[in-house]
PAZADO-78270 format. One record per residue (C-alpha): x, y, z. Coordinates in steps of 0.02 Angstrom, whole numbers, padded with zeros to 5 digits, always signed. Layout:
XYZ ...
//
This chain:
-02183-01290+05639 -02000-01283+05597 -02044-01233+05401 -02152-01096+05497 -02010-01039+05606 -01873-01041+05473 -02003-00926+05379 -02036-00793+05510 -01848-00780+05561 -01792-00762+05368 -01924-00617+05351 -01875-00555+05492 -01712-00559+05424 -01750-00481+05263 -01848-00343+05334 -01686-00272+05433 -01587-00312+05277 -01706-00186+05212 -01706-00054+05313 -01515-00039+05324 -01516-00045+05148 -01651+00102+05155 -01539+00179+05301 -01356+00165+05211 -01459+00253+05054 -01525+00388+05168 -01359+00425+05240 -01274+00426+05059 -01391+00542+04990 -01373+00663+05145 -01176+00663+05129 -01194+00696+04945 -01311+00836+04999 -01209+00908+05098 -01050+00891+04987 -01164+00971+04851 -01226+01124+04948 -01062+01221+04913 -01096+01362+04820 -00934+01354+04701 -01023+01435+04538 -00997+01604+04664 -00833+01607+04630 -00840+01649+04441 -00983+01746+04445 -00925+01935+04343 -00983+02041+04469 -00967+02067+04660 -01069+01965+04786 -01087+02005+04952 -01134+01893+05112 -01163+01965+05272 -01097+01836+05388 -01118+01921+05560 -01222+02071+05585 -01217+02073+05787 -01147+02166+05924 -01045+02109+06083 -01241+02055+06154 -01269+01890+06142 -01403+01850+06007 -01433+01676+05954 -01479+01713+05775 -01331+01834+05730 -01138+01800+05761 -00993+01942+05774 -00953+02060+05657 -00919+01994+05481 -00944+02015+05289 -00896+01933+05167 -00866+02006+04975 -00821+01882+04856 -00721+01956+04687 -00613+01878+04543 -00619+01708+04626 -00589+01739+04817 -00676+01767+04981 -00616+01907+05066 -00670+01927+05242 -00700+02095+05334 -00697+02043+05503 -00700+01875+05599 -00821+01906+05753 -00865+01760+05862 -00975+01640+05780 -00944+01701+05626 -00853+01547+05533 -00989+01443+05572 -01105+01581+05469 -01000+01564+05334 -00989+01387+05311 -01190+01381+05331 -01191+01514+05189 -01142+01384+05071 -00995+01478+05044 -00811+01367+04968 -00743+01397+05115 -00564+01346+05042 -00569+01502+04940 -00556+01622+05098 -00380+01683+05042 -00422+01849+05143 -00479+01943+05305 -00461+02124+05335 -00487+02200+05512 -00561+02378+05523 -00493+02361+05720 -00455+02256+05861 -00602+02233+05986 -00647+02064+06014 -00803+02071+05926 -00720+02080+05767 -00562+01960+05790 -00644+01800+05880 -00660+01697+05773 -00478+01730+05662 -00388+01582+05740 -00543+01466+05672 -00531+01553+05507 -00346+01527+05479 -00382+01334+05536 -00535+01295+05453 -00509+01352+05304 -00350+01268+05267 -00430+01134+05307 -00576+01146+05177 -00403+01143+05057 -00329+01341+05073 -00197+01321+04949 -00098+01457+05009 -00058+01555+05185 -00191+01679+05241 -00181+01836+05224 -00220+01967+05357 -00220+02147+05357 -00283+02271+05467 -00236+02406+05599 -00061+02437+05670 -00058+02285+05816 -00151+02145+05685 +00014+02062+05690 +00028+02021+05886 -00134+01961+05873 -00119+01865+05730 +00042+01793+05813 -00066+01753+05985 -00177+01658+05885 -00061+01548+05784 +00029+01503+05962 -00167+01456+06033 -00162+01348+05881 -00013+01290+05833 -00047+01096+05938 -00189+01083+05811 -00080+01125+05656 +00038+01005+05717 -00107+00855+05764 -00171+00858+05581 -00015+00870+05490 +00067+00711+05594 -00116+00639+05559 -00140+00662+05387 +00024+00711+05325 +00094+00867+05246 +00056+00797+05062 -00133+00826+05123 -00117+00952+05256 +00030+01058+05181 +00111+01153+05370 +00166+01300+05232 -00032+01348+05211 -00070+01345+05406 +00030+01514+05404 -00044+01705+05400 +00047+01833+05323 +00026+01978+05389 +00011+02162+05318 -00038+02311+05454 -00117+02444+05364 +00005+02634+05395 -00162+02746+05431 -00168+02914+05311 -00130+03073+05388 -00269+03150+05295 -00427+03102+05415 -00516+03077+05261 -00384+03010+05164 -00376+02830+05088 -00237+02698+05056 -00235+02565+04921 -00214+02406+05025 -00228+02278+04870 -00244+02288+04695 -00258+02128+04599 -00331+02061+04433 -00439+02236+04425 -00513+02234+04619 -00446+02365+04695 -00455+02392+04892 -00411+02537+04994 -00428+02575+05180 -00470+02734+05258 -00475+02812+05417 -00652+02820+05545 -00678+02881+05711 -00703+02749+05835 -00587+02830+05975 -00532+02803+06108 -00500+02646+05978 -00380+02703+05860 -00344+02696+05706 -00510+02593+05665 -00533+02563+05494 -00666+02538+05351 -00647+02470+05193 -00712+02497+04998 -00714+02365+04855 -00705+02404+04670 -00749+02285+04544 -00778+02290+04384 -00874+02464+04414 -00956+02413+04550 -00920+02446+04734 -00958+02403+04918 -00898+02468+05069 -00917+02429+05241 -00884+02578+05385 -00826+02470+05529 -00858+02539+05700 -00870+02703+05705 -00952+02874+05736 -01028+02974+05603 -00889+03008+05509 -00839+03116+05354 -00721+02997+05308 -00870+02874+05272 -00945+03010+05173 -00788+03040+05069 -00731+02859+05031 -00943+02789+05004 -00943+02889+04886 -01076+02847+04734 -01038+02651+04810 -01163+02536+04763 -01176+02453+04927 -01126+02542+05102 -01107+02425+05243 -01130+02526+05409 -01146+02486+05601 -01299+02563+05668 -01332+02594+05875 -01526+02641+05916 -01467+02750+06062 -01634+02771+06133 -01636+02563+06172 -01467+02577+06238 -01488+02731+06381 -01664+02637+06414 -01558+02478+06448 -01446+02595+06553 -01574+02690+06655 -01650+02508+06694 -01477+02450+06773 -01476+02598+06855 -01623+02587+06942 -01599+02394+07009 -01415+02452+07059 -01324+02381+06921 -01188+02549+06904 -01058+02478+06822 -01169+02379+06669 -01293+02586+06660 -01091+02646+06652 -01027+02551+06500 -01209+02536+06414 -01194+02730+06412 -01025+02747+06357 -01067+02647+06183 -01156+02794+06083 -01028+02905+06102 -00913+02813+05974 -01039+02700+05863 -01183+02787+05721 -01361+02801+05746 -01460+02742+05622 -01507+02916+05570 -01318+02982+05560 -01285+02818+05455 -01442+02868+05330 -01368+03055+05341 -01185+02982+05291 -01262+02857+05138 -01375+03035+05074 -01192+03124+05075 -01101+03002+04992 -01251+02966+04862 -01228+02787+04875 -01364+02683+04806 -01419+02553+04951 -01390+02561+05144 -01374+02409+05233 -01364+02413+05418 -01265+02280+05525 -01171+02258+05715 -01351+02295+05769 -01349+02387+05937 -01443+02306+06012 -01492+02146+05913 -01672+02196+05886 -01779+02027+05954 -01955+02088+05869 -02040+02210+05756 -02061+02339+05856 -01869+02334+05916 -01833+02325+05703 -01934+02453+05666 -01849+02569+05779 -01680+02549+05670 -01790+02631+05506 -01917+02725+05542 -01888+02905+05494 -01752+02877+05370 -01856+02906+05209 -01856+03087+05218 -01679+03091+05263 -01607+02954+05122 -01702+02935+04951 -01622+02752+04933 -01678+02579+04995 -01632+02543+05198 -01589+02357+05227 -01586+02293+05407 -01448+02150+05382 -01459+01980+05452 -01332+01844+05464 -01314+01746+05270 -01409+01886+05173 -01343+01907+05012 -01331+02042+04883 -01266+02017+04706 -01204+02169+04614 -01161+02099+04413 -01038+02221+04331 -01076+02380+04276 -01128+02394+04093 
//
């Protein structure tokens, strides 16, 4: 009986000896899964590549975050906006998050600047080598400043923790460059030119929110440009123009005054007030197909979706009736869609 018993319990033994064996290899090969998602070979491909990283509005949609894109060009990630949720896209995009060396605001709403104080954090964390830099719209530095204060107990936790040799203070910072808006309406400025990319910023109409900015990329003879809120605008037309890729907002105002005439009705004022305020300063999705057949750029992709459509029907309503107004492909974004455009031949 005891040979028996010394028998079972060694088994016994052996068979949890097993399965943490089987469990410690399980959890190995999911950290090294994890460690081996990044997408690093994006940072030397040629040509330009393009993530769209939040394609939301200010409505609360579980499947998109705030306003963001992301181009990636000669090495870096360059951010155009930071809305809320956003980070978290663009770690899940497989993206080296370390290489985020820029972010460029078109403007200041909240929608488009949440998530800047987790961007400056995170990805020095990930191993930014270098401060962050920011540019956008006259008042980008207060807020820049604001955020550093809301995080400058964290800076100080992980450097004491795992010392400056590791977690160099220097490349916690944001330096800061606010963009002097043309006096042309259509005009451009160059904002950055390095290693060949070359970035300018140029006026839109997004009053009373002023200036409000959009931004094109050139690269290697390719280019991208993303509007920013705004209302149709000629300045789109002038500065998209012949771009590869144009990035623009698009409001279906029909869902919107719906949405209003529906708070109206169950004596919600104020909410039927502000819902019909929005189309007066954001682009339908016709006026947006108008603006890419002006500019003759090549594809249209739509993001800050007003409102985030929840079905087919609600998507549908953001292209139909485009074709005989653009001859080029319509793309309804969603959060971590990608679009690589290799150098022009």
């Amino acid at each position: 009986m005891k040979i028996a018993e010394t028998c079972r319990r060694t088994a016994a033994l052996l068979s949890i000896a097993a399965t943490m064996s089987g469990c410690d290899r399980f959890v190995e090969r999911q950290v090294q899964k994890n460690l081996e998602r990044i997408d690093t070979a994006v940072l030397q491909d040629p040509g330009l590549t393009v993530v769209l990283c939040g394609t939301g509005s200010p409505l609360p949609d579980h499947e998109r975050a705030g306003s963001c894109t992301a181009v990636i060009a000669g090495g870096e990630i360059f951010l155009v906006d930071v809305g809320p949720g956003s980070w978290e896209t663009v770690d899940l995009s497989n993206l080296p998050t370390s290489a985020v060396g820029t972010v460029l605001l078109t403007h200041l709403h909240s929608d488009h600047i949440g998530d800047l104080g987790e961007t400056m954090t995170q990805s020095w964390i990930a191993g930014r080598p270098e401060p962050l830099e920011v540019y956008g719209p006259a008042g980008t530095a207060q807020v820049v400043e604001g955020f550093a204060q809301a995080y400058a107990h964290d800076v100080d936790y992980r450097v004491t923790h795992h010392q400056d040799a590791f977690m160099p203070r220097s490349a916690a910072k944001a330096i800061v460059h606010e963009i002097a808006t043309p006096a042309d309406p259509t005009g451009s400025v160059v904002v950055l030119d390095r290693g060949g990319l070359v970035v300018t910023a140029f006026p839109v109409d997004h009053r009373p929110v002023e200036p409000a900015l959009g931004y094109r990329f050139d690269w290697h003879g390719r280019s991208v440009v993303v509007s920013g809120d705004t209302k149709k605008s000629a300045s789109v037309v002038r500065n998209a123009k012949d771009a590869d890729l144009l990035i623009h907002e698009a409001l279906v105002p029909e869902l919107i005054l719906r949405a209003a005439d529906v708070a109206e009705k169950t004596g919600r004022t104020r909410l039927a007030k502000l819902a019909r305020d929005l189309p007066g300063y954001h682009t339908s999705p016709v006026e947006a197909a108008e603006v890419a057949r002006d500019a003759g750029a090549k594809k249209l992709v739509f993001t800050h979706l007003v409102p985030s459509p929840p079905n087919a029907l609600a998507r549908r309503m953001f292209t139909s009736g485009l074709s005989g107004i653009y001859p080029g492909p319509v793309v309804l974004g969603e959060d971590r869609m990608r679009f690589n455009l290799p150098p022009a031949s």
